[in-house]
Every structure is written in structure tokens, then in C-alpha cells.
matplotlib code that plots the C-alpha trace (Angstrom):
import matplotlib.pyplot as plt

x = [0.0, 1.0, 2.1, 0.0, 1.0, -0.9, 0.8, -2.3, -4.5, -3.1, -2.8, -6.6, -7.0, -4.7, -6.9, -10.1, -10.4, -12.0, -10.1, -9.3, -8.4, -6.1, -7.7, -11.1, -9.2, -9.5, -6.9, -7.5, -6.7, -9.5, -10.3, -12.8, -14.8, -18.5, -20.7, -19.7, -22.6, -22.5, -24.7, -24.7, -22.3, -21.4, -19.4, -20.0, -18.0, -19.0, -16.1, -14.7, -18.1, -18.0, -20.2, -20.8, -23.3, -25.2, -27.9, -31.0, -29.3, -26.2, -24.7, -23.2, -20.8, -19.8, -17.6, -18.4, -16.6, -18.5, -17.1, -17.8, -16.8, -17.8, -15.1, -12.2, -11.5, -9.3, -12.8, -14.9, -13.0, -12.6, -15.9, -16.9, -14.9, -17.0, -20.3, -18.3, -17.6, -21.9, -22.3, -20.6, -21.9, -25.8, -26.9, -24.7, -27.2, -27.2, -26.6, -29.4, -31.8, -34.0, -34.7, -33.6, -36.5, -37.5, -35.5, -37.5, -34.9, -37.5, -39.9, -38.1, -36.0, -38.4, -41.9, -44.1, -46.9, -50.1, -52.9, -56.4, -56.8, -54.0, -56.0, -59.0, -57.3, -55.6, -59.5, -60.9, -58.4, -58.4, -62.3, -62.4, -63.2, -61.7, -61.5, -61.0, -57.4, -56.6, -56.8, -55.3, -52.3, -51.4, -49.5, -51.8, -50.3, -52.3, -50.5, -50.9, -52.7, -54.6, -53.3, -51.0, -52.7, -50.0, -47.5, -47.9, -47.4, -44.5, -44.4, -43.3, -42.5, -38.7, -38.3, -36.2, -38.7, -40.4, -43.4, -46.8, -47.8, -44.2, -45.1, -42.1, -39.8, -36.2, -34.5, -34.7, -38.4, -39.8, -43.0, -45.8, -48.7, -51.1, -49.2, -52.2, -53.4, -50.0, -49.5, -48.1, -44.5, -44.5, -45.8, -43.4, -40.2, -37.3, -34.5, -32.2, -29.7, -31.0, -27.7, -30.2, -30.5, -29.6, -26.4, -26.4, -29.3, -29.6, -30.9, -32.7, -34.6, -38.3, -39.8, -42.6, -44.9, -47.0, -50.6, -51.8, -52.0, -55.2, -56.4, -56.1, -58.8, -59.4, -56.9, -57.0, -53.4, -53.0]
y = [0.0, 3.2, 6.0, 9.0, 12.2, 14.4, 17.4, 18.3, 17.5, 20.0, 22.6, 21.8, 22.7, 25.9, 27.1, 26.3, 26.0, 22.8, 19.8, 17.3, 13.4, 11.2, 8.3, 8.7, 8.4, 5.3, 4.4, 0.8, 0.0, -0.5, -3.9, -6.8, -3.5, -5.4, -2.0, 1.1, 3.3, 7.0, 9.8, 13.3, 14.6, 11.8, 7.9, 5.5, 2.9, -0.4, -2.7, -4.5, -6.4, -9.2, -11.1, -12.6, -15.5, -16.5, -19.5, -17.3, -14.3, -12.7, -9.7, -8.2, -5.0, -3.3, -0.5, 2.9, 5.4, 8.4, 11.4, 14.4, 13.9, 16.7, 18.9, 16.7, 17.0, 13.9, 12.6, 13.7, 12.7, 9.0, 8.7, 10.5, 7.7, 5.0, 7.2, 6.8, 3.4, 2.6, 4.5, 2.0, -0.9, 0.4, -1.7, -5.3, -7.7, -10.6, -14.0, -15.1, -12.5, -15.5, -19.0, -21.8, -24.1, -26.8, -25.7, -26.2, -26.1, -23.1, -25.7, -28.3, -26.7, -24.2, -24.1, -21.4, -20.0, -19.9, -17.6, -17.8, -16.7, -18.4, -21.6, -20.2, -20.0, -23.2, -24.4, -22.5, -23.8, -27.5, -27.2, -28.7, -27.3, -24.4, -27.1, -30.0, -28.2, -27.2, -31.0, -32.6, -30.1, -27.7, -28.5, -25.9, -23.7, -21.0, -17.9, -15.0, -12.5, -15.5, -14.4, -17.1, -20.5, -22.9, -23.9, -26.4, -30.1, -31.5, -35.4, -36.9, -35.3, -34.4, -30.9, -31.1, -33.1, -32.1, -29.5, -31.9, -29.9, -30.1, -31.6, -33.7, -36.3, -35.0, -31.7, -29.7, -31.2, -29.9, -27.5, -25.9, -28.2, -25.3, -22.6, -20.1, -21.2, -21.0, -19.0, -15.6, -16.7, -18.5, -15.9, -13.8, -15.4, -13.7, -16.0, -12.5, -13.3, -16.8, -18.9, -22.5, -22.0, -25.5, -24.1, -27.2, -26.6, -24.3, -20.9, -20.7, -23.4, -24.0, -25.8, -27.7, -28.1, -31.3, -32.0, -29.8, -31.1, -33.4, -33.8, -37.4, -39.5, -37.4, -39.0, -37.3, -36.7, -37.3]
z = [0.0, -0.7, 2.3, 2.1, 2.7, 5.4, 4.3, 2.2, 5.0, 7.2, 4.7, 4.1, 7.9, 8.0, 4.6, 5.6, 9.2, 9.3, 10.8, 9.3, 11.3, 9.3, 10.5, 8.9, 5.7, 3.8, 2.1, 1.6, -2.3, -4.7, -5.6, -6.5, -8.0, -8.1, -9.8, -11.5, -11.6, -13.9, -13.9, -15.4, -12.9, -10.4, -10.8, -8.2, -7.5, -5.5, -4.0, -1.5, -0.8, 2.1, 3.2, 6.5, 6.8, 9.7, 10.1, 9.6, 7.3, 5.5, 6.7, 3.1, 3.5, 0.4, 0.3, -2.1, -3.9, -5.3, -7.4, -9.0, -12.4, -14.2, -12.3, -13.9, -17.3, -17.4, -15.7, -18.9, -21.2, -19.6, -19.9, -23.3, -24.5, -23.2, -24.5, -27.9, -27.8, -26.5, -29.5, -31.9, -29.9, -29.9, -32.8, -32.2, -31.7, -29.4, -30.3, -29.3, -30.1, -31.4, -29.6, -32.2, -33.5, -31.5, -29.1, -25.2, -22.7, -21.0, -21.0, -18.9, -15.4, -15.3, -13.5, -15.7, -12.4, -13.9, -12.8, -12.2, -15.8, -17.0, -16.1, -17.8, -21.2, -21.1, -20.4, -23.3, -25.4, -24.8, -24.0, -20.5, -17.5, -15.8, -12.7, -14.4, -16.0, -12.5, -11.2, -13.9, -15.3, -12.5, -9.3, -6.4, -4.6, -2.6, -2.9, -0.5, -3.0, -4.4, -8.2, -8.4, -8.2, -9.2, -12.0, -14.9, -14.0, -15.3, -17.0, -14.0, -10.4, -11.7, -11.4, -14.6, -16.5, -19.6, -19.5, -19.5, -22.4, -24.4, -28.0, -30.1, -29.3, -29.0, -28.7, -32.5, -32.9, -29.7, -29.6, -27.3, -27.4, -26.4, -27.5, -28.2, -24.4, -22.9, -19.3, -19.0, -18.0, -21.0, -22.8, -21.5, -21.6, -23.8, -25.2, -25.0, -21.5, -21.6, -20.6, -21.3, -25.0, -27.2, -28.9, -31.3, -32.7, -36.0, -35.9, -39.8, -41.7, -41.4, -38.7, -38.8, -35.9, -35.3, -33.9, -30.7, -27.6, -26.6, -23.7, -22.4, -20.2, -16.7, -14.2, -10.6, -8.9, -5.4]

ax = plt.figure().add_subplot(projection="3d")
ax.plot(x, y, z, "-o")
ax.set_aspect("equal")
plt.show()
């Protein structure tokens, strides 16, 4: 670590007449930098986080640095040059700005919640009964606004098991059985920041989706 020299504090003191304690300076060095945050006139700086955990709840400590830019030329043009560079980045488009046909991995890992409405439309759409939907394709769960009613039922009880309504027989074939019916999340979901996507499968060609999903003989889960 550097030494720092209190010179310019005390000259601060003399000048000003405020006083000025060497030992509220930090001048522990800037690392693990977690957030940089600019505005108009101000960059904020977030490092140094720790965390202490306990049984019950984590105790995170993070340490700040906030400036006034706009008073330091070096400052302004630092960041002009990152305003430059957005500006030759604004129209790069993600890789995965589309989902690849037949694709699915959203529709196994993932539990889509489904709404009182939501299990309205899937029961319009497959002609059954708003209850009879709720029985047989949605695992209840009473929420504490009583929106939320559930999620979708998967094949089996295997959180990472196909959706019950997931139509095709292997990955680059797969398709939404009642996709005009489907739930909000599902409805929803962006492939853009998705880390799940099936990077072997192709991103053109035509895909050609099979028969909709049809409702099988009633079966109550326990």
C-alpha cells in the first residue's frame, strides 16, 4: 500500500479551518470492484463487498466510492470515451436475439406460475373445465394474493422433467402443445440473456410443428 501524505490534510486545515483526522481516511486500495454506476455529474464505484453469513441471514458490507466527475477534465474525457464506444456498440445484436427451433430447454427446469386466468385459457383452449385443467395439469399452490394459483405439471415429479404440455420427441423437434393457451410466464419469456439455449441446434430453416396437444382421459393426482 501506498504511504499517504498528510501534508495536504493540514494545509486543508490551516486554509479552511475545518479539521481534518487522518484516521477517517481510507486508504484501503480499490479492488474486486463489483458495480460502476454514472450519472450526469457523479461515478460510483461499489467494492470491496463481504459477506458474513449466519444461520438465519447474510450480513453483506460493500464499500463505495462516489465522485464528481464533471469537475475533472481527465474525468470527462474517460468517460466520453465510453459514451463513444456505447455508441458504436448500440446496434450489435445478441446471439441469441432469437430462440432456435424446436428448441425447449424453458420448458423443462423451469416451472411457468399460472394464474387464475391463466388456467381459464388453457381451459378454453383444450375445451375442459376451468377445474377439471386445474386438477389434472397444474400443481396448487395457494398464494398470498390469491393471483397465483400454481405452476404447470410437469411429465413426471422431476423438477427437470419435460413440461406436460411439451409436444415432439427429442431436442430440434420440440413444440408448445397449447401454444395459443400457454400462461403468462410462457408468454413472456425472452430468449435474450437466456444462458439455457440449445447451442447445437440451427438458428434458420423451417420448422414444422406437429398436432396440438389433446387432452387425455381425466386422471386425478393425489
Amino acid at each position: 500500500m501506498e504511504t499517504i501524505d498528510l501534508t495536504a490534510l493540514r494545509a486543508f486545515t490551516r486554509e479552511t479551518g475545518q479539521p481534518t483526522h487522518p484516521e477517517l481516511l481510507d486508504a484501503r486500495p480499490m479492488e474486486h470492484v463489483k458495480e460502476i454506476e454514472i450519472t450526469e455529474e457523479f461515478i460510483t464505484i461499489t467494492y470491496n463487498e463481504s459477506t458474513t453469513r449466519y444461520y438465519n441471514v447474510n450480513e453483506t458490507v460493500n464499500r463505495e466510492w462516489v465522485y464528481k466527475y464533471n469537475d475533472d477534465p481527465e474525468f470527462v474525457k474517460a468517460i466520453a470515451k465510453v459514451i463513444d464506444l456505447s455508441r458504436k456498440h448500440l446496434k450489435d445484436l445478441p446471439e441469441n436475439l432469437a430462440c432456435p427451433p424446436g428448441c425447449a430447454e424453458c420448458c423443462s427446469g423451469y416451472e411457468p406460475f399460472v394464474s387464475k386466468a391463466d388456467v381459464q385459457r388453457i381451459a378454453d383452449h383444450l375445451g375442459m373445465s376451468y377445474q377439471d385443467v386445474l386438477d389434472e395439469y397444474i400443481v396448487q399452490r395457494p398464494s398470498a394474493d390469491g393471483f397465483h394459483v400454481g405452476w404447470v405439471r410437469k411429465v413426471t415429479d422431476d423438477i427437470a422433467d419435460n413440461c406436460v404440455f411439451l409436444m415432439g420427441g427429442k431436442s430440434g423437434k420440440y413444440y408448445c402443445g397449447i401454444y395459443e393457451g400457454r400462461p403468462h410466464d410462457c408468454r413472456d419469456f425472452t430468449p435474450i440473456g437466456c444462458q439455457d439455449v440449445d447451442t447445437d441446434l440451427p438458428r434458420g430453416g423451417n420448422f414444422k410443428v406437429g398436432p396440438a396437444f389433446q387432452p387425455k382421459r381425466r386422471r386425478r393426482h393425489r
